[in-house]
N, C-alpha and C positions, 0 to 999 in steps of 0.2 A: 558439532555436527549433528547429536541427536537431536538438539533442540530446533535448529532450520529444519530437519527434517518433519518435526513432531509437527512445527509450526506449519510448515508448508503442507501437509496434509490435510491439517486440520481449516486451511485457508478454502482447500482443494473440496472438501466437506461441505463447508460451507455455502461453497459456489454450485454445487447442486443442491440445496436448500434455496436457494435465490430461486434457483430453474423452477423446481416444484414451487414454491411460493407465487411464481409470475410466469406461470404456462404464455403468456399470450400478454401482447399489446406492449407499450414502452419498455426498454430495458431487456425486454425477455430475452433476446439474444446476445447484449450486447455485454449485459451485465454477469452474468456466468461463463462466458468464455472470456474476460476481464481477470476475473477476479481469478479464475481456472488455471491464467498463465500467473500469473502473481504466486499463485500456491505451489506453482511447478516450480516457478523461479526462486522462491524461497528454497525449496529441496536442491535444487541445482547448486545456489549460492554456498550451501552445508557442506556440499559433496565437494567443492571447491575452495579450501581456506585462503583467505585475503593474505594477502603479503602484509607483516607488521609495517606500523607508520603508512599503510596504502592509503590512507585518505591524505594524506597530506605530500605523500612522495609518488615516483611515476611507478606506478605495479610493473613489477619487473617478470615477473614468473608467469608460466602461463596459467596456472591454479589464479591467483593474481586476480589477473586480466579478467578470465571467467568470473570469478568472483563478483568484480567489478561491473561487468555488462548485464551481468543476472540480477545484481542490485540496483542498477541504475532502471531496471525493468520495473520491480517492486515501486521504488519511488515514484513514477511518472505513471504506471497503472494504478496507482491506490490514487492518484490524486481525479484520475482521470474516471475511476468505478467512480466516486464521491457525485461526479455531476454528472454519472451515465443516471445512478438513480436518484440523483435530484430532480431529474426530467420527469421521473416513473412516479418519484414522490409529492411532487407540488401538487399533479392531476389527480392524484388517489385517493380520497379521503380518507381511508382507512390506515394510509399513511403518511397526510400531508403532515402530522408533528413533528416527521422525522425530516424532511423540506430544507428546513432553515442550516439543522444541525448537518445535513450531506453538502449544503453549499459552501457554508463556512469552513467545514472540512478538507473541501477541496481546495478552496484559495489559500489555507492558512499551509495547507500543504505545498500548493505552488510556490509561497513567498519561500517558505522552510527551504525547499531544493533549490529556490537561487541563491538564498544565505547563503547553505551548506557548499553549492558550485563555489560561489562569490570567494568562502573563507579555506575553501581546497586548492583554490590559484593564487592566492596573494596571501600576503604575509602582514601583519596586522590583527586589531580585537578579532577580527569575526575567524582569521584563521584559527588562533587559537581557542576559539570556543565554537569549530563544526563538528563536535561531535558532538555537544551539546543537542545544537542542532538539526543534525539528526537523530538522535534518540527522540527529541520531540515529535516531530515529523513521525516518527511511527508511533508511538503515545498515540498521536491523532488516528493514524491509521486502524490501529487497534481499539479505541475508545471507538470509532463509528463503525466497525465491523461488530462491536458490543454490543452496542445501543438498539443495530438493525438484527442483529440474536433476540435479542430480548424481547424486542415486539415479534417479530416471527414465532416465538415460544407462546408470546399471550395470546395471540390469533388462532394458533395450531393447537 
């Protein structure tokens, strides 16, 4: 729980660092209240523990269920922040390096959530390897939330 929470804060941090970094034009709005609920939903996701075997069986509890919806939040917003500021980043020079790696990010995250959907319904390889799966899927999420730290730090 402390670590959703640490995490989710620290997402929440972040998401006004975006704000300040892009007062104005692409993204600017769209991109920190994105990423803002993602950081909420990470604390949320903490404060509500999944039901064991929940990715593979039907969340029974209502901790569970929450769990579940707050996660499904994380997943589809991280994929969805990836191409709010790839729009911000292809026009910007001062960040189109980061262009390529928020595109890619985005779709390798989309294929990831329908694996992950795909191997949580059916039974079969992919069922047993969606946690894999998703741990990857946030690896990406976390490596491009890095990557866009990093320049922000060397501009700032």
């Amino acid at each position: 729980m402390v670590s959703f929470f640490a995490l989710g804060i620290s997402v929440v941090l972040f998401a006004l660092g975006i704000r300040a970094a892009f007062p104005a034009g692409t993204a600017s709005r769209a991109a920190p209240v994105l990423l803002g609920i993602i950081g909420i939903s990470y604390v949320f996701s903490g404060l509500f523990v999944t039901d064991p075997q929940a990715m593979f069986d039907n969340q029974q509890t209502f901790h569970g269920i929450v769990h579940g919806v707050f996660g499904a939040m994380v997943f589809s917003l991280s994929a969805a922040s990836c191409f709010v500021l790839w729009r911000r980043f292809r026009t910007d020079a001062a960040w189109r390096p980061l262009a390529a790696f928020s595109l890619a990010a985005g779709i390798a995250m989309c294929v990831l959530i329908v694996l992950m959907k795909i191997g949580q319904l059916q039974t079969g390889l992919l069922h047993q390897w969606a946690g894999v799966v998703q741990r990857c899927c946030l690896i990406i999420s976390y490596a491009w939330i890095f990557a866009i730290s990093l320049r922000m730090k060397k501009q700032g």
